[in-house]
N, C-alpha and C positions, 0 to 999 in steps of 0.2 A: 761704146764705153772705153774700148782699147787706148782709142785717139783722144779722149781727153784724159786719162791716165797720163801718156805718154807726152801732152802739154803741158802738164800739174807738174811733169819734171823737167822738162824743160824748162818753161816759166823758171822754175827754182835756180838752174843753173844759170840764166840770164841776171836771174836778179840778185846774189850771190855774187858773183862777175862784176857787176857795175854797181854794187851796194846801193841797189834800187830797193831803200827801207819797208815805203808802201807796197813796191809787190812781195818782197819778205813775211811784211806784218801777213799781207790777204794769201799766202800761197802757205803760210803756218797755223796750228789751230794753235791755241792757248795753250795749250797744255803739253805741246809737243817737246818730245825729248830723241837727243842727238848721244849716240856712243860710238867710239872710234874703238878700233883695234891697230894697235902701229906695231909693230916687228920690234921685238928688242925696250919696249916702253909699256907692253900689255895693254889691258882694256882702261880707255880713256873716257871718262865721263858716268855718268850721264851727264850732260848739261840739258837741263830741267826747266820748261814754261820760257813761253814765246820771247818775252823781256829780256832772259836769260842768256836766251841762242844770239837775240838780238846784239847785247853786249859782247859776246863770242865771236861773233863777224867782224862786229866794230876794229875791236883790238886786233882782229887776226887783217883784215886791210889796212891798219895803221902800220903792222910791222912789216907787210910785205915790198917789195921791192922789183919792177918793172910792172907789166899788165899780168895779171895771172887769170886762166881763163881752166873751166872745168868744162870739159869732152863728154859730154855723156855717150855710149853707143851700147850695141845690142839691150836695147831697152826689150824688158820682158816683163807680160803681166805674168804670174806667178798664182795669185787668185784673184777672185772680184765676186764681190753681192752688193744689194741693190748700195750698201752703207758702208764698207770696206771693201778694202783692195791690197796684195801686196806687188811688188813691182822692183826689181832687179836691172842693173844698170851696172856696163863697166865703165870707171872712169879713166881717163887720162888727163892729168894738170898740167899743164905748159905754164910758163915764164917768161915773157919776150923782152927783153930792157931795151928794145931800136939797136940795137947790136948784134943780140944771138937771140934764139929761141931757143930753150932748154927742158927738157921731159925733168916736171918736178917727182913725179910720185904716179903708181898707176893703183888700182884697186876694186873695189865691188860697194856698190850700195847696194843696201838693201831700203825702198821706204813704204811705210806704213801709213795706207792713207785713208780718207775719211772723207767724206759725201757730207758739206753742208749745206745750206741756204745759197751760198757764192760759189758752190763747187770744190771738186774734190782738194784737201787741203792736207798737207804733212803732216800724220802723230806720234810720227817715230822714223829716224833717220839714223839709220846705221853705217857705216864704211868702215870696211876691211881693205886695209891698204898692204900693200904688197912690200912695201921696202920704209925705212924708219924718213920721218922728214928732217928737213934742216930747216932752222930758221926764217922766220919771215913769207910764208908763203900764200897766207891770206884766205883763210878759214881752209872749213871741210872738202 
């Protein structure tokens, strides 16, 4: 159960990265809700049901600016039963424009996840990021 945990985050961070919709749409349940915490801007969100979040990427890849790529590491499950799970992950964002590579933001998720029919799927995504962002950086 660890190991597909810890591809359910994966998966997410791939498809998040390449604004791959379909694995978005199947790696989110319906009803999933995303809240941020930024340094100096407080608690951000909820943003509310899968459509929602959808739109939220959209936007956040349109305004962003070279490749932006999300690091997940020390992935940890945190709990799990046979229908729930939580799971803990640091991130670091990079920025590459073919020129420089640049450390966007670093932080923690926290996700909440769910055992469907298709496997486990995001109910709740949280990050607490460590320093305030700047513009353009291409979602969560």
């Amino acid at each position: 159960m660890i190991a597909e945990l810890q591809h359910a985050v994966a998966t997410y961070a791939h498809a998040l990265d390449e604004l791959n919709v379909p694995a978005l749409e199947a790696i989110l349940t319906q009803d999933t809700t995303w809240t941020f915490t930024v340094p100096g801007q407080g608690v951000l969100g909820p943003v509310a049901g899968r459509t929602a979040v959808l739109s939220f990427v959209r936007d956040g890849h349109a305004a962003q600016t070279g490749r932006v790529r999300h690091h997940l590491s020390n992935v940890v499950v945190m709990a799990a039963g046979a229908s729930s799970a939580q799971v803990r992950a640091y991130l670091l964002q990079t920025r590459n424009t073919g020129e420089n590579v640049q450390v966007i933001s670093t932080g923690v998720y926290t996700f909440g996840l769910r055992r469907s029919d298709s496997g486990w799927q995001i109910a709740e995504l949280t990050l607490a990021l460590d320093n305030p962002l700047s513009g353009g950086v291409g979602g969560p």
